[in-house]
C-alpha positions in Angstrom: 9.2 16.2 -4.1 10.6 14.0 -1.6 12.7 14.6 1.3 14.7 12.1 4.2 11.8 11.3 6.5 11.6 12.5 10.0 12.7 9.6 12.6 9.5 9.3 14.0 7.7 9.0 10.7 6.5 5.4 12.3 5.1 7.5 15.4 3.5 9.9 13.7 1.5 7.8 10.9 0.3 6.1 14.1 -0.9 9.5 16.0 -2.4 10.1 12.6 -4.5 6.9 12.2 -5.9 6.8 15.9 -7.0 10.8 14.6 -8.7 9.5 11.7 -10.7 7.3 14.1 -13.9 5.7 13.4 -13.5 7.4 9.6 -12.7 5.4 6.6 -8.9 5.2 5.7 -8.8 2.8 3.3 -11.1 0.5 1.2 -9.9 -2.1 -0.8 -12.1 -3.5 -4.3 -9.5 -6.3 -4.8 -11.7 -9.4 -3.5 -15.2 -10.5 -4.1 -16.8 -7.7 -1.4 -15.5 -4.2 -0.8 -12.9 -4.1 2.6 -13.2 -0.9 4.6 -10.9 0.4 7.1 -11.2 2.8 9.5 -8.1 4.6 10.9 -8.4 2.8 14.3 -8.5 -0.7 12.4 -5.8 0.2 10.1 -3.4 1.4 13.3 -4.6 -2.0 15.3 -3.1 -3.9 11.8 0.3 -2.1 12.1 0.1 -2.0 15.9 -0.2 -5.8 16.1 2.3 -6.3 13.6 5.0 -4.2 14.9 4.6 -6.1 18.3 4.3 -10.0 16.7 7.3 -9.2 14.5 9.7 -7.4 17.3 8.4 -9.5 20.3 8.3 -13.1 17.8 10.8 -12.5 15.3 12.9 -10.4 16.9 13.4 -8.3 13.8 15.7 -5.6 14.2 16.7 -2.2 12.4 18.4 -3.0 9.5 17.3 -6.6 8.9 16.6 -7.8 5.8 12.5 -8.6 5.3 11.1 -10.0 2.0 7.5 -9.5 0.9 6.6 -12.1 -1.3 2.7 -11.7 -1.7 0.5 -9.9 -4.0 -0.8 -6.5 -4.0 -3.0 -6.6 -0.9 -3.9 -4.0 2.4 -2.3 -6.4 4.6 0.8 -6.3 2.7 0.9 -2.7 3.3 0.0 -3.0 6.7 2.8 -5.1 7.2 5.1 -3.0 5.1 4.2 -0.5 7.3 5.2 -2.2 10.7 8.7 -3.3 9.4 9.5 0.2 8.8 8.6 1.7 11.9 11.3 -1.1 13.5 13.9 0.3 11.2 13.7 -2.6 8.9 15.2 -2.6 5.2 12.0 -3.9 3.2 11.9 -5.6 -0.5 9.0 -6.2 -2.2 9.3 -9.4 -5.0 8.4 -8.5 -7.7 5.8 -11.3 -8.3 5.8 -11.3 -12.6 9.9 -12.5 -12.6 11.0 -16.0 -12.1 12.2 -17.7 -9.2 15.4 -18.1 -10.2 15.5 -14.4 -11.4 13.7 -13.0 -7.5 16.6 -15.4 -5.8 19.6 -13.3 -8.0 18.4 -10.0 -7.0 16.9 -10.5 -3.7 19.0 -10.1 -0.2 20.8 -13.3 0.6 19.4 -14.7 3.8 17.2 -12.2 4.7 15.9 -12.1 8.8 12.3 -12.8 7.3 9.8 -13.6 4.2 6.1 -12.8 4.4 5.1 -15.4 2.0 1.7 -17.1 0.4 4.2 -19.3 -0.8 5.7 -20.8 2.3 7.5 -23.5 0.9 8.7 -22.1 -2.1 12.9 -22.0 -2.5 12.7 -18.2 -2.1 11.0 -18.6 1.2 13.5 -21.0 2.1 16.3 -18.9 2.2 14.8 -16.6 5.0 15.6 -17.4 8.6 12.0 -16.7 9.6 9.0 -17.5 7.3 5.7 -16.4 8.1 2.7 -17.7 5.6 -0.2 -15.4 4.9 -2.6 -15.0 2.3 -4.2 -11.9 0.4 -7.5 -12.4 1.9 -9.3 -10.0 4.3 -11.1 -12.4 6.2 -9.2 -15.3 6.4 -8.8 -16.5 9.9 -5.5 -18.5 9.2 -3.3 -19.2 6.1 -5.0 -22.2 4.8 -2.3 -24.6 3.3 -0.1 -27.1 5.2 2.4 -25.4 6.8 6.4 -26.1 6.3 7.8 -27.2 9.5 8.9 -24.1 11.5 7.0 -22.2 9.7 4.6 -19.1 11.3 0.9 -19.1 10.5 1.2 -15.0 11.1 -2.4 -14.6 10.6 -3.1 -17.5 13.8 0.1 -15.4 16.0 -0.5 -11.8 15.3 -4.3 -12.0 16.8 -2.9 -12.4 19.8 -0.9 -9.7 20.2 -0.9 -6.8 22.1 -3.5 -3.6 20.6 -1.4 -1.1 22.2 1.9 -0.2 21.2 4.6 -1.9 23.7 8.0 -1.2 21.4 10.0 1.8 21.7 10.4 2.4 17.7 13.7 3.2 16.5 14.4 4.9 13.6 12.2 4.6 10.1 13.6 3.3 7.6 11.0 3.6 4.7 10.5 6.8 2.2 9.6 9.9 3.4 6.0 11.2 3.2 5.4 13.2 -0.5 5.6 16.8 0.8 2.6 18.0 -1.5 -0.4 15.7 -1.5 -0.9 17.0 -4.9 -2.2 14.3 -7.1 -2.8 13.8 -10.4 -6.6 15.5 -10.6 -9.2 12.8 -11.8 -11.7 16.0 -12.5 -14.0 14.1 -9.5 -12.9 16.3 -6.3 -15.8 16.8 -4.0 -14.4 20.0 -2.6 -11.2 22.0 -2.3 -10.7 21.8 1.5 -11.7 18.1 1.4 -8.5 15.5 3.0 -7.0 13.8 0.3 -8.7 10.5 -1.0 -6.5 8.6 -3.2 -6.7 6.0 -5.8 -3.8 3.9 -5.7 -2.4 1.3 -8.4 -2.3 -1.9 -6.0 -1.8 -1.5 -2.5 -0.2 2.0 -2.8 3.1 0.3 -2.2 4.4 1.8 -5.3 3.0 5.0 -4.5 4.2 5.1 -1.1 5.1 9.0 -0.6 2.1 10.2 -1.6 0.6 7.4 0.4 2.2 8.6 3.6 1.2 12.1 2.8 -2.8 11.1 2.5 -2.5 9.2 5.7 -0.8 12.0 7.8 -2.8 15.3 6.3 -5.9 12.7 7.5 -7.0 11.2 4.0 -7.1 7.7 3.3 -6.9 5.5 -0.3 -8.5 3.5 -2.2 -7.7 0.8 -4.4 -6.5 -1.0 -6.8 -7.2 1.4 -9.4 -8.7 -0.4 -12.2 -11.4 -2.6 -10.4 -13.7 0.3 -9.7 -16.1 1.5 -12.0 -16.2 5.6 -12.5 -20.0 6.0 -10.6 -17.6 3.8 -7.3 -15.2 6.2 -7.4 -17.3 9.2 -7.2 -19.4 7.2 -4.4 -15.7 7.0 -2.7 -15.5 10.8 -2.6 -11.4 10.3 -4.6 -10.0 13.3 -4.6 -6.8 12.2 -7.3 -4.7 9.5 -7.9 -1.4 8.2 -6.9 
């Protein structure tokens, strides 16, 4: 069951990454070598975001943002930050067509977070910013489209500590059971939710939100890890 999500949902999935610490809150099988992430390093991701995208982009609650990119943690991370500045957030859905994405997508949205910076979807943005769904990539490694922000270059430098007062979220609300479906695997009863998501967790995102803020973490995408990897990841159920 889902419920409207408190106001300072953005706040409080921030309080409850910096409490997760040094511990891992996400790792991520989708490239060559496992990605961990500990909760500080996942809150310095959204932390960074949120201040590159307000202080940058100027995005504002209620502006349109489109996230054209695969599955990836970053993705999430940056799903993450345009919510907690009240954003409206659309994820393409990357299997359709151009021509199909450009019918049902918002028309002239404030921003697309794109691999595919000069593609006519991008295009119809006023802000594009070109990343790519690789952890350690230290730029987006195409030619960039004039005007055209290499995000992964900009958001490095910004801030670590939070210098936006956030308005408003304006993503789901947190799942109010972290109940998952049981993979048979749990390592104990009392133990903080570890979740196996499809993806990113995007399309899990309640039960997402309710993992991070009871002090649990994910893992993913489901279907690249073999059953002895799961076990070694402590899951507790999946999304």
């Amino acid at each position: 069951m889902t419920t409207t999500p408190p106001p300072d949902m953005g706040a409080q999935l921030l309080r409850a990454l910096e409490s997760i610490g040094p511990r891992p809150v996400l790792a991520w099988y989708g490239e060559a070598a496992r990605i961990e992430l500990s909760g500080h390093v996942l809150a310095n991701w959204v932390i960074k975001s949120i201040g590159h995208l307000h202080d940058e982009i100027d995005l504002a609650p209620a502006d349109q943002v489109i996230l054209d990119l695969p599955p990836h943690w970053k993705r999430l991370a940056l799903a993450l930050a345009c919510w907690s500045l009240g954003a409206e957030v659309t994820v393409a859905e990357r299997a359709k067509s151009t021509g199909d994405l450009l019918g049902e997508l918002p028309h002239a949205p404030r921003a697309a977070l794109t691999d595919r910076p000069d593609s006519p979807l991008a295009e119809t943005a006023d802000e594009v910013l070109a990343l790519e769904a690789v952890s350690l990539a230290p730029r987006y490694s195409g030619e960039l489209p004039p005007l055209v922000h290499d995000w992964l270059a900009e958001v490095r430098g910004s801030s670590d500590r939070l210098g936006v007062a956030l308005p408003a979220w304006s993503g789901p609300a947190a799942q109010e059971s972290t109940t998952a479906e049981d993979d048979g695997s749990a390592p104990a009863a009392d133990a903080p939710p570890r979740l196996l998501v499809e993806g990113d967790g995007l399309r899990s995102l309640p039960q997402v939100l309710a993992a991070l803020l009871a002090g649990g973490g994910i893992v993913g995408p489901a279907g690249t890890l073999t059953a002895r990897q799961e076990q070694d990841e402590a899951v507790t159920g999946r999304a």
